[in-house]
Every structure is written in C-alpha cells, then in structure tokens.
N, C-alpha and C positions, 0 to 999 in steps of 0.2 A: 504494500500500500504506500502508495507515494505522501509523502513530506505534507501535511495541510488538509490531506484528503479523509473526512470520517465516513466512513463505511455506514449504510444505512439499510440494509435489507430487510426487504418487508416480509412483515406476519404472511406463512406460509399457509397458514390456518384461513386467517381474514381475508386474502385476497383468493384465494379459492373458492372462497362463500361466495365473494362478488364478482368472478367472472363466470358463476354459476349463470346469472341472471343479465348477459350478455346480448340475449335477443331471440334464442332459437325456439322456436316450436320443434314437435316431435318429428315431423317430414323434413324440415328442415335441417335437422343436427344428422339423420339418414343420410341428407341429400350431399352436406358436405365430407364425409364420411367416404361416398361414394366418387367425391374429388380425388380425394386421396390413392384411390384405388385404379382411376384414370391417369394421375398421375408416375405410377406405380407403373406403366404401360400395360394394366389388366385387362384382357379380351371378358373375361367372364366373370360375374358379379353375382355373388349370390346373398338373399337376405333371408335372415330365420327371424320369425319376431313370434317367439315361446311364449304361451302363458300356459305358468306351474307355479300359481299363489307366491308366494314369499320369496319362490326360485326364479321368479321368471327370469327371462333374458334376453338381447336382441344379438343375433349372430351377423355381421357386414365379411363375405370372404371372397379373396380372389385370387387370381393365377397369376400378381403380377410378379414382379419381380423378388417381393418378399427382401426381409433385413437379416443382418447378422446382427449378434447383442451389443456392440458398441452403438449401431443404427438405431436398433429399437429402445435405447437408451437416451439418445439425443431425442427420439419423434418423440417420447413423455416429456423434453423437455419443454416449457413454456421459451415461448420465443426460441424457434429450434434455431439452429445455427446452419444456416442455408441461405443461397440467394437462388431468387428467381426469375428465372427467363421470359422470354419472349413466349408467348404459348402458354403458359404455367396458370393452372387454375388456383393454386394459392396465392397467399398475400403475405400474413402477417405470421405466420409459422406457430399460431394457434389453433389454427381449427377443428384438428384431434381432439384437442384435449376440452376447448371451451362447449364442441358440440358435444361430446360422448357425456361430461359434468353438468350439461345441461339437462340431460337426462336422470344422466345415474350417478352411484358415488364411486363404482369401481367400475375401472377402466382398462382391462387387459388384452395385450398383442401377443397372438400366437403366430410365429412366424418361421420361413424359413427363405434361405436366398440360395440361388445355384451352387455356392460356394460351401455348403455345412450341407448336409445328411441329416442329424437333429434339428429339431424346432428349437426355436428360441420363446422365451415366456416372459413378460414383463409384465408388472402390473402397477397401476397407479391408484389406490386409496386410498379415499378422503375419510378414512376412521383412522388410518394411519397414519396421514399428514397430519389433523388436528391432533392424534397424538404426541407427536413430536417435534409440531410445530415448524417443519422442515420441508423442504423439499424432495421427498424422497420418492423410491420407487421402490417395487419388493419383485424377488422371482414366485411366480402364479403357484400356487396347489395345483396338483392333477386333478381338479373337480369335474364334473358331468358336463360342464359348458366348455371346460379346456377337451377333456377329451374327444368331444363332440366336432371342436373347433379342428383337431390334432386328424379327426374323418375326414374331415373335407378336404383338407391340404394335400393327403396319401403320400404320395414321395416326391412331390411337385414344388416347387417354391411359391409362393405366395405367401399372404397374410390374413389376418382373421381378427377382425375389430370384435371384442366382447365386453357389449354394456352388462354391469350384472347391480344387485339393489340399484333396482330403477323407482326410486323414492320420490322423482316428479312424474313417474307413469300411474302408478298404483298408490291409491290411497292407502295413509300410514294404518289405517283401520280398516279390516275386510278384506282385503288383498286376496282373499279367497269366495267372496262373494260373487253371484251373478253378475253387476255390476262392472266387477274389475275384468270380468270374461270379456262382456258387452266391448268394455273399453278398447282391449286387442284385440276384438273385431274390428272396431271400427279403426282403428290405427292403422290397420295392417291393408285394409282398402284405402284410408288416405296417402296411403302411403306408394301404391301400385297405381294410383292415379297422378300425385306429384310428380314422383319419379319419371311416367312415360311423359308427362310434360318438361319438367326441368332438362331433361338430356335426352329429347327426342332427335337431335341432329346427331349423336352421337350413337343413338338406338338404329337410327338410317344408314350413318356413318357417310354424311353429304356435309356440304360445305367444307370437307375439307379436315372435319373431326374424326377422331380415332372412333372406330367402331367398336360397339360394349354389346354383349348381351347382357342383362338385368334378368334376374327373378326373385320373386319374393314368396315365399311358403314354396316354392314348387311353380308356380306359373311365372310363365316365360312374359315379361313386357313387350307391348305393343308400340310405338313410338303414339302420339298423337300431337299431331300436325293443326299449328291453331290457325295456319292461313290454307285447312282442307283445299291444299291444292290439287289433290288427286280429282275433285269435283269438276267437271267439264262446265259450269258454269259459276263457278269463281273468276274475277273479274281481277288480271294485275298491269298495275301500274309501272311505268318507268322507275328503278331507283335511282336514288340521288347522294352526292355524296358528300360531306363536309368536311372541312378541314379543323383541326381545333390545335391550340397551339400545349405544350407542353416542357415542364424542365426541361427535358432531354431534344425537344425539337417539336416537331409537328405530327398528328396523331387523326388515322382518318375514320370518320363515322359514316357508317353506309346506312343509308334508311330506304326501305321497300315498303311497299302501301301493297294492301289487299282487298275487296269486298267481295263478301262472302255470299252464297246464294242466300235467298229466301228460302224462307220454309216449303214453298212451292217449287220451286225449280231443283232440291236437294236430287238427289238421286233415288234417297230412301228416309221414309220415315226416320230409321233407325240411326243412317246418318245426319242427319239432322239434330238429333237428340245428342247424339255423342259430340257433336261440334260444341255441345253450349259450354263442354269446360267445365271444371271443376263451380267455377264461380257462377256458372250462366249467363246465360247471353248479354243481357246488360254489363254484368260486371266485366265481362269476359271482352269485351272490347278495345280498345285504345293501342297504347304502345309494349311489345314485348321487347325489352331490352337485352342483349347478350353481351355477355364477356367471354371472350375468347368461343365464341359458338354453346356455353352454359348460359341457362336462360338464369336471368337474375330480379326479373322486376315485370310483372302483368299487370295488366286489368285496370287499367285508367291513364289518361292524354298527359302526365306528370305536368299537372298544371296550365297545359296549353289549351284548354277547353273543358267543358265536363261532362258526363256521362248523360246521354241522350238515346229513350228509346230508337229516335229515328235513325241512331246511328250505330247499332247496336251491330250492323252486317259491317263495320270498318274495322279492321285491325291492321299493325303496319310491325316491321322487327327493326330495331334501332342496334345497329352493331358496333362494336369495338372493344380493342384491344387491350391487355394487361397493364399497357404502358401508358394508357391514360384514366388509371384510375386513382390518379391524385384526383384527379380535373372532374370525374365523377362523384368524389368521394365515397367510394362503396364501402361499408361498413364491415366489419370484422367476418361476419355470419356470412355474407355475399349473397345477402336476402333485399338489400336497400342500397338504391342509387340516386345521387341525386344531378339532376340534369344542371351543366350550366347556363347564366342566364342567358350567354350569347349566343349557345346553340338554341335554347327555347324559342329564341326569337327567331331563327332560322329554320327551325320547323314550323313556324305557326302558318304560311302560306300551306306549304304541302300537305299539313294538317287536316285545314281549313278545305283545300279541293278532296282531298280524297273522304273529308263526311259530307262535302256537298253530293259526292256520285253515287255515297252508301245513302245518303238521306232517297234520293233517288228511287234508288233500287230497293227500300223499304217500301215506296208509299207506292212504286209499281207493284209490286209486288201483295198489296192490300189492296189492290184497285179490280175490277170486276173480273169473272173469271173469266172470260174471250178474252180478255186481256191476256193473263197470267197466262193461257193456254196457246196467245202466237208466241210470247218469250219462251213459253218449253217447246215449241216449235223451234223457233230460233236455233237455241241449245243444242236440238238435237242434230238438226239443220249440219253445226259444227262439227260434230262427230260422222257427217255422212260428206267423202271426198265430192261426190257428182253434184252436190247443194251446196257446194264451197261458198257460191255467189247468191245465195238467196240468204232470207233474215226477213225479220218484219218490221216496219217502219217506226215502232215504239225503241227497237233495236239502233235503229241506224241512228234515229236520234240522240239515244243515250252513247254510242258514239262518237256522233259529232261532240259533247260536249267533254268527254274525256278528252279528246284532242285535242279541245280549246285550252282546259285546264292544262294539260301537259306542254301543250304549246306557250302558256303564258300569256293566252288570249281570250281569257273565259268571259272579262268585263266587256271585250267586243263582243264575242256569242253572245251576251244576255241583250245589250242592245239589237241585235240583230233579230232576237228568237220576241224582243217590243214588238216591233215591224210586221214579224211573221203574224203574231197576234194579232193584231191591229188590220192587216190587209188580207189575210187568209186564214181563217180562223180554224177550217177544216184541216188544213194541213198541219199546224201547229195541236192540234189533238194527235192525230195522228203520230206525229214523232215525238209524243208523251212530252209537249212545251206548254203544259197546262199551268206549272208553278212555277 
C-alpha cells in the first residue's frame, strides 16, 4: 500500500445485500445468464427450472467452452478482470453474479474446459459471505443439483450455472404449497416466451449472430420474430442509418421500420394471436432496441411518441453496437436503455411516417369487408408470379404514399391527395384518400 493511501474495503456482507436489488426480474437474470453462455461460444443451451419445495433449483448448461478453477474463480469475482471486445455481450463483468443473487443466495459453477478431464466446482454463498464478512468463494458439495449439473456436461467441456435457495423465487413460508408449484409454472413459461424473444436472431442465427439452440424443461425454443416477417403481407420500409458520435470515434445506429398485417390479412388466426407478444399488441409496438443483435428494450417509441391503438401494426429495431453504450447508457442488467437526445430527435420524422402508414393500414383494415377482401386479394395477388402487375387500387394508393414518405415528399402527397378530393372524389375513395 502506497505512502498516504488508507485502504477502504467495503462490507462484503452489505454490498451483497445491495446488489441483490440491482434491477433483474426472474427472465431477466435467465436471460443474462444465457449471455454468458453465448459468450462462452455455446451452440447448445439448456435450462432446468426444478421445483422440489425447499430444494428447488434452476439449472443454465452448455457446450461452450467451459473454465479451468483459476477461471471459474475470477467469473465469482465481482468486477471480473476482463476487457471487452467488439461483439461482446457483456459490460461491466457483473452479471453472473448480480443476476444469479438476484434470485438466489447460492450461486455455483460446475464446469469443465478442453484442457482438464475433471469438473471444476465453485461456489458463491451469501450465508457464507455474511458469515465472514468477506469475499469469499467455497468448493461445491456433491449434492443432487451438482451431480445432476456433472449429467449434462458427460465428458464434454462446458459449464452449468446453479441457482440453489432461490429465496426471491419461493416464498420464505410454504415453499411446499400449491402456490409455490403455481409459481414454477408460470416462470418456466415466462421464461420460454422471453427467451424466444430476447435472442431470437440468434435462435435464427441471421444478422450475422452466432447461432444457439435454447431449451427449457425439455422443449426446444422457437425464435419469434416481432416484425413476422415470414407474413406475405407485412409491409417494410427503407432502413436508415445514423451516425452518433462516441469517446472512441463515431458509432453507427441502423433503424428498420415495419407494419404488421391486420388481423385480417394474417395468414392464420393462430398467427395472429402469436404476433401480439408477450405484452400484446398495444404494448407490443414501438421501438425494439438491440445490442450487439440481443434485444434489450421493447414495447414503446422511448419517448418519441406514445402508444396509440391506431398504431399498434408499427414496430421498427433500432440497432447498435457495444461501443456505444456509454452514449446509450445501458444499465448493468442490459434490460434499460436510454436513447440520446440527438438521436431522438432524429428519429422523430421516420417515426412519425412509419405510424402515419400503420395508422393507415389499421383503419383499412376496420373498414368494410369488400374492402378488406381486395387487400387479401392484393396479398395474394403477390404470392402469384403471373399477377405480378395487378393489386387493387386501395393498394396502389397506400403505395403511393409510402413512397412519398420514403421519398421525403409526403407534405407534397397530402397537398396533392387536397386536389384529388376536391376534383374527383370517386377516385380518391378508391385509392383509400378518404383521411
């Protein structure tokens, strides 16, 4: 210790308690969990989420590279001693430890890497740090969640995340009750539903992310896709791309816009229903933000407007990179972002057109059923090569005026679509210029 310098480290005990209470919900502390394990370069992800009263447990395992015990000794550290890249879905070299203590009090890695034969076992708890006030870690017991952890791995390198007393899952009382059953039900489907949303590009393995499979009890994840692009009448927009400036240099932000079919035009009831998203369709609209291709922020215009039935068919994905999340400010959890003001203001035109076109394509879409039924004409129209060049004129309409928007000429279109009112009233029904 250098000359002048008093050493001050903090209660090992008391700051543990308070990064308990960091920000994560139970999908959440999963989800980055499951960073980890992307990072780790794991093709295969698997989740156990036990309920056994007072035993339960949640098992996070994969195929990826797995640690030796010097490694698995540093990742229980808080603030690991790591830098990170370009690409790199961590941040602050907490998030082990803040999601797993989010949950539970004990926090053990069973682990092995191409280089040992043996698992390694580490374990971090918090009956033992308050014990001794320290920061410490212990080698795991061979208990029913290690051994179980020691199955999955067989002679393969990987690692195995195990929450155990999950004392913010299960209430301190009954833990054995219907209720606490109830409770791992529903978690375990909030959780297969997060999941396919938060790392659906990576479920695909498009844009350019590393491809995962996920499961959770046993069922395999499905990716879900919140601009259902697979739908032949999903409507996409030009993206756009902004610059934003940063310590290190300049940092660029891609924004793509979507409008989603109506409930009439879907393909299937069924899809339709599965579009609305965990949040539903209201909520489920606005901007989906990514970091590094992990979704990190849904379900509302961050400020640039507010949630509007009539716009409920708009969603758009706001992307970038790890290197601009000073200028984001994303929060430890990598559940909160917050947009800057100069970008705000640089979304708010492209914002502004693409709920003008979903507003649109709401209120055609509630308009009489001849209506509805040339636009699934239309639709279908697209799907058939020798119909290339037909459509119906509610269609061409709503065309023209994407192309105004995109062109930067929509305040001339509306003057124009005055005129059409005004001197041809028939025609301007017809190409749906009624509002």
């Amino acid at each position: 210790m250098r000359k002048g310098l008093i050493q001050a480290t903090p209660s090992a005990a008391r700051l543990t308690r308070s990064l308990r209470d960091i920000g994560y919900d139970f999908v959440g502390a999963v989800a980055d969990i499951v960073d980890n394990s992307i990072a780790a370069e794991a093709s295969e992800i698997a989740i156990e989420i036990e309920y056994a009263g007072d035993e339960s447990y949640v098992l996070i395992a994969d195929n990826g590279l797995g640690m030796t015990g010097v490694e698995a000794n540093e990742a229980l550290r808080f603030g690991t001693r790591r830098s990170y890249d370009s690409g790199d879905l961590g941040r602050y070299g907490l998030g082990l430890k803040t999601a797993s203590l989010s949950q539970a009090r004990a926090l053990t890695l069973v682990t092995r890497s191409a280089m040992r034969a043996r698992c390694v076992r580490r374990t971090l708890d918090l009956n033992v740090v308050e014990r001794y006030d320290d920061w410490v870690i212990t080698e795991a017991p061979r208990d029913d969640a290690v051994r179980r952890a020691e199955a999955l791995l067989g002679s393969s390198p990987g690692t195995v995340v195990i929450w155990q007393n999950l004392d913010r899952v299960l209430p301190s009382s009954g833990a054995t009750g219907g209720w606490a059953k109830r409770r791992f039900e529903t978690l375990t489907k909030k959780t297969r539903s997060h999941l396919s949303m938060v790392f659906h590009r990576f479920l695909e393995g498009e844009n350019g992310a590393q491809r995962i499979s996920v499961s959770v009890n046993g069922d395999k994840l499905e990716p879900w896709d919140p601009f259902v692009r697979h739908e032949v009448a999903t409507q996409t927009m030009a993206s756009q791309e902004f610059e934003l400036e940063h310590s290190d240099g300049v940092g660029t932000v891609v924004l793509s816009r979507f409008i989603l079919p109506g409930k009439r035009t879907f393909s299937t009831r069924e899809a339709f229903e599965a579009a609305a998203g965990p949040l539903n369709w209201n909520r489920q609209q606005g901007l989906y933000i990514y970091r590094e291709n992990r979704l990190v922020q849904w379900g509302s215009w961050a400020g640039t407007r507010g949630i509007d039935e009539h716009t409920k068919l708009a969603r758009a994905s706001l992307d970038f990179g790890n290197e601009l999340d000073s200028v984001f400010n994303i929060n430890v959890a990598k559940m909160r972002v917050a947009i800057p003001s100069q970008l705000k203001q640089m979304l708010e035109r492209p914002v502004s057109e693409l709920c003008i076109l979903a507003d649109h394509t709401y209120r055609r879409q509630n308009a009489e059923p001849e209506v509805v039924d040339a636009e699934r004409e239309a639709i279908t129209d697209r799907k058939t090569p020798d119909k290339a060049g037909s459509g119906s004129s509610a269609e061409l309409g709503l065309a023209l005026k994407s192309a105004a928007i995109q062109a930067g000429h929509y305040e001339a279109l509306k003057a124009i679509i005055g005129l059409v009112r005004q001197q041809n009233p028939g025609v301007a029904d017809a190409l749906g210029f009624t509002s």
